[in-house]
C-alpha positions as a printed Julia matrix, in Angstrom:
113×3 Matrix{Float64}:
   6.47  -22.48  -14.21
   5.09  -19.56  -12.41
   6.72  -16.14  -12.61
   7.29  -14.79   -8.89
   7.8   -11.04   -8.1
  10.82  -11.91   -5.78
  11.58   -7.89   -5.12
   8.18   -7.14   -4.14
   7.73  -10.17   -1.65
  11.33   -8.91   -0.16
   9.7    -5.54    0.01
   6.49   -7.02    1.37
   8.28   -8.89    4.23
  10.28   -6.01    5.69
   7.66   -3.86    6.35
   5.04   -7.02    7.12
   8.09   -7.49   10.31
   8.74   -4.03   11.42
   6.03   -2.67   14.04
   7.29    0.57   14.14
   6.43    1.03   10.47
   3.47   -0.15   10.61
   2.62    1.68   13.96
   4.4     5.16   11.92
   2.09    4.57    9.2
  -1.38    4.26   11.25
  -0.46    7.02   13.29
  -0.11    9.57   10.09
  -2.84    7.81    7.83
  -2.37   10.76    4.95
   1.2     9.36    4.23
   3.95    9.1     2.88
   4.0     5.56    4.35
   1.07    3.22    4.16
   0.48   -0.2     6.19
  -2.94   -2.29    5.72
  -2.77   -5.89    6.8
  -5.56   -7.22    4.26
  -2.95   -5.36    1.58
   0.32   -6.75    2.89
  -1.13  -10.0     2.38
  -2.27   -9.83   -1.17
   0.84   -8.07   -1.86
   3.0   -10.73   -0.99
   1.24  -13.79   -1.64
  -1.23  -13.14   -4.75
   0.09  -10.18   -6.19
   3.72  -11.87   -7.03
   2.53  -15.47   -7.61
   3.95  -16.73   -4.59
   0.85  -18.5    -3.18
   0.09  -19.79   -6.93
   3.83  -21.13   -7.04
   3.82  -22.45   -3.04
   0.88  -24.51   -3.84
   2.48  -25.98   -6.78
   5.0   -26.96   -4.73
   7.32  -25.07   -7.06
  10.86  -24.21   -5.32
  10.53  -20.47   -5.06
  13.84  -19.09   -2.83
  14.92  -22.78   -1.33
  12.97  -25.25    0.68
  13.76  -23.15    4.34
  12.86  -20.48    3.31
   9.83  -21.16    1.17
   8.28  -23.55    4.31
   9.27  -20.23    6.54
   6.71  -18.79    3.61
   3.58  -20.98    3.77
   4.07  -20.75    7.92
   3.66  -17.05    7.09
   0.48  -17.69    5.38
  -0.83  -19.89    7.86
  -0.15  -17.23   10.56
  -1.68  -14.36    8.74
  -4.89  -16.82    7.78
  -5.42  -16.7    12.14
  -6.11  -13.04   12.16
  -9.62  -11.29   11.61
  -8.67   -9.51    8.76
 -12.34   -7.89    9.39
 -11.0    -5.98   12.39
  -9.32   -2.58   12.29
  -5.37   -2.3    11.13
  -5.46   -0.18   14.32
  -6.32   -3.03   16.48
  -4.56   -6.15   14.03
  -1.3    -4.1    14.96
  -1.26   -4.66   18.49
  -2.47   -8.41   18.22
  -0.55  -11.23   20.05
  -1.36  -13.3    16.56
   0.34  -10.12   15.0
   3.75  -10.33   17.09
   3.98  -13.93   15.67
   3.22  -12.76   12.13
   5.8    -9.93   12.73
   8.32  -12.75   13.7
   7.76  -15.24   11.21
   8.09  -12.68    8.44
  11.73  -11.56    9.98
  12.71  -15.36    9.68
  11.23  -16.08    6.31
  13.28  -12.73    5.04
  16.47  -13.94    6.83
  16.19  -17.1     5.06
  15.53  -15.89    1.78
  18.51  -13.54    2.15
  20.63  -16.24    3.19
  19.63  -18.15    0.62
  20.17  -15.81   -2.18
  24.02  -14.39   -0.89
């Protein structure tokens, strides 16, 4: 069995759906709030053992919610993570990221009331 972060995916997903604080944070790159793509990624998915665990096809937060997950992945995987967090923000590939997030975090807290 894998051990998954669950607070820092939760974490990861409300500011991975929220444009305005990731807009906030580019604007005023010295802080306090910070918002890299290539980051919010690895934070999510590597750094909690959530892609390690979704691979193993272990059961994470429910089987909604963890297929609202790997769709996640998949829609992160079609951005250029080469191009500038300035430009990745304003993406149409970034509004569906932005929107797959909110419903993977809606079904995770459904799933854990």
């Amino acid at each position: 069995m894998i051990y998954i972060w669950k607070d820092k995916i939760i974490d990861g997903l409300r500011g991975l759906a929220d444009y305005n604080y990731q807009k906030k944070a580019l604007l005023n790159p010295t802080g306090p709030v910070m918002w890299l793509f290539v980051e919010d990624y690895q934070d999510i998915f590597e750094d909690t053992g959530l892609l390690a665990a979704l691979k193993a096809n272990q059961l994470v937060f429910g089987k909604s919610a963890d297929q609202a997950l790997r769709d996640l992945e998949y829609a992160m995987h079609q951005i250029d993570s080469n191009l500038s967090d300035m430009v990745i923000v304003d993406l149409p590939e970034m509004q569906i990221v932005r929107q797959k997030a909110a419903k993977a975090l809606k079904l995770i807290e459904q799933a854990t009331v």
